[in-house]
N, C-alpha and C positions, 0 to 999 in steps of 0.2 A: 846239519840243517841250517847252513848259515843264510844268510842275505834271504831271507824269510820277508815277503812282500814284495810289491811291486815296482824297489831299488832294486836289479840287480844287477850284479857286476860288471864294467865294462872290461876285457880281457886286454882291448889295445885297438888304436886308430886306426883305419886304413882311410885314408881320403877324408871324404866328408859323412864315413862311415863311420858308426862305433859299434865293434864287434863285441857281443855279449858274451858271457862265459856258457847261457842258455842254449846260443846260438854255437857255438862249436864242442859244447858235447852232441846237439843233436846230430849236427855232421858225424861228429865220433861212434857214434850209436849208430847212426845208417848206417856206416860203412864195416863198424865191429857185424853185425847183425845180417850185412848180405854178405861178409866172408864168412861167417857162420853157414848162412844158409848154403854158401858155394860150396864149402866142404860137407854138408851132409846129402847134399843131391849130386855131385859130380860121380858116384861110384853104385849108381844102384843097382839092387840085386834081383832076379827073383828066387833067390832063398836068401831071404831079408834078415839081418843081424837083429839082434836085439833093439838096439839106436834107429837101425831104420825103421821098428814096425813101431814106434814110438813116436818120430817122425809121423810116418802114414796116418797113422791112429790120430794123433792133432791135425794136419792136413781133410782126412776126412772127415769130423766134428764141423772144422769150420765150414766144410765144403755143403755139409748138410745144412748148417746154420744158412749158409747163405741160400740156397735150392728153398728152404721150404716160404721166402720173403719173394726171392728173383726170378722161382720158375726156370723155364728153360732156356733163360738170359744169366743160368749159376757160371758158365766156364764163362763168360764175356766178361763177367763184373769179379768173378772170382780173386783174381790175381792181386786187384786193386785194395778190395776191402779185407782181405786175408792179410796182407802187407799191411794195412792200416792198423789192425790187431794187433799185429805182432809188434809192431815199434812202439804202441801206445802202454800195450801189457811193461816191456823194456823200461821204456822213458820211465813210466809213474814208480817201478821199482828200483830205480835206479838211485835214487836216494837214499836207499836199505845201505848202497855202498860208503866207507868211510869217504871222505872228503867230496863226493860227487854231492848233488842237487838235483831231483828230478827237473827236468825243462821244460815241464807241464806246467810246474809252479807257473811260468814266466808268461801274462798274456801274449806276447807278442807270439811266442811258440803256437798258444794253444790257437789265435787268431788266424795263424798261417795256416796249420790242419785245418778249420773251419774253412777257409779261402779254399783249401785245395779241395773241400770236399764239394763249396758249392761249384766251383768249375766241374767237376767232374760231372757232376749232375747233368748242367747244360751239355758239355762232351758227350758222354752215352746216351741222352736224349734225340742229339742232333746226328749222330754218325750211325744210333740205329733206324729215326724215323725222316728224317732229314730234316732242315733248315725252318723250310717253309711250313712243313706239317706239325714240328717242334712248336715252332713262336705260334700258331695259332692254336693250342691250347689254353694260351693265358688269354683267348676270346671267347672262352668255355667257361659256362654256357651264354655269358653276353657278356659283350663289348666294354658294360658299364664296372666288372670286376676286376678290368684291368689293374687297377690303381693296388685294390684289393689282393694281389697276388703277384705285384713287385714287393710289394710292403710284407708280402710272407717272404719270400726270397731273402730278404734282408734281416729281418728279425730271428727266422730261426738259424740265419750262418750264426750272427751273434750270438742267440743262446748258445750254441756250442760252445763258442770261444770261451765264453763267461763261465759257462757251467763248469767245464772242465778244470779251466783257470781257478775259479772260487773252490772247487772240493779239495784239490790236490793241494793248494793254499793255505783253505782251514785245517786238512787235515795234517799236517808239518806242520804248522801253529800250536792245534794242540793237543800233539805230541811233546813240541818245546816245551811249553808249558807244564803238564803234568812233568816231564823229566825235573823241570825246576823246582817243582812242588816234592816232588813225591823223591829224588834224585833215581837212581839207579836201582831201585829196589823192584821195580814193577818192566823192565825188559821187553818179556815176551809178552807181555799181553799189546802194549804198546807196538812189538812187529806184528804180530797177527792181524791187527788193526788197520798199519799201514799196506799189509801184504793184500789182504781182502777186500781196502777201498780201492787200492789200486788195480785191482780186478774188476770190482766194480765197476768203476769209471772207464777203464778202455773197454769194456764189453760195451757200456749205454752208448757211448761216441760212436765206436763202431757200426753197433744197432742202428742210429738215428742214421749213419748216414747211407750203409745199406738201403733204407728204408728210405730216405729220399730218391738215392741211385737206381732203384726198381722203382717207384713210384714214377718219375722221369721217362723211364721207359715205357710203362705198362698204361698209363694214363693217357700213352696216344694211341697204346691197341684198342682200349676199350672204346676210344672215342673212333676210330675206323671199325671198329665190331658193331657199334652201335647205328 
């Protein structure tokens, strides 16, 4: 749990770039986590091994999870925010590993997830209802809440970024700490701790941005239903 705060490490220059140590485990984790996923779906069966109905079984959890927020917009938005889960559940655990550091810690990490997730939002907004029909929701129900509803757009990307950056932050802080205090006598209560915030924290991220992702959507049917 080294480099604990908002120093963290530069790994080495590329141009007028500085590559973070934050920034190429996350690369590392994508690409461990979709050859993971390549070898557990290239060979399916239907008489399913044990590993695959284990697979299945988490697949369709989340696939419920997202159906009862997205409706019948679940396989559109499915793929997106199921992938958001899975990497965030990874990253925040990933610190459990000797020498790694979750890269949630790192705001700039958890800034990029918030970025991608408010893009996506405008994305499946505008590629299910179109362009024009999209942007004139922010004139619902008058003209004068425009201001009122960029200033949402902006404030809650940021609470993402923050929120997640601040828990996964404190909670490696203090963990440090009691280890300093208390040294090695208290272990598992300490993993349990970090295991179940880290669940924690990638389910709400998750949640919140589902919940914007269908909200994007469904908030131009109502306004065509109405």
């Amino acid at each position: 749990m080294s480099d604990i705060g908002l120093g963290v490490e530069n790994m080495f220059v590329l141009g007028p770039l500085s590559i973070s140590s934050s920034l190429v485990t996350s690369i590392g984790l994508t690409m461990v986590v979709s050859g993971i996923g390549w070898l557990l779906t290239r060979n399916l069966s239907k008489s399913p091994s044990g590993l695959q109905v284990i697979v299945e079984a988490i697949v369709s959890a989340l696939e419920g999870a997202v159906e009862e927020v997205a409706g019948r917009h679940t396989q559109r938005i499915m793929p997106f925010i199921a992938s958001l889960w899975v990497f965030l559940v990874c990253a925040n655990l990933l610190g459990l590993v000797p020498g790694l550091d979750s890269p949630t810690r790192d705001l700039s990490v958890t800034a990029a997830l918030a970025i991608v997730v408010f893009l996506s939002v405008h994305w499946f907004g505008i590629s299910t209802q179109g362009l024009r029909c999209y942007l004139r929701h922010y004139l619902s129900p008058s003209p004068i809440l425009l201001p009122f509803h960029l200033i949402s757009e902006v404030t809650r990307t940021v609470a993402l970024a923050v929120r997640l950056f601040g828990n996964m932050m404190s909670l490696e802080m203090a963990a440090l700490l009691i280890l300093m205090v208390a040294g090695f006598l208290v272990p598992i209560p300490i993993l349990m701790l970090h295991i179940v915030e880290a669940l924690v924290q990638a389910y709400i991220f998750g949640t919140l941005a589902l919940i914007y992702v269908a909200g994007g959507i469904q908030s131009q049917e109502e306004r065509q239903a109405d």
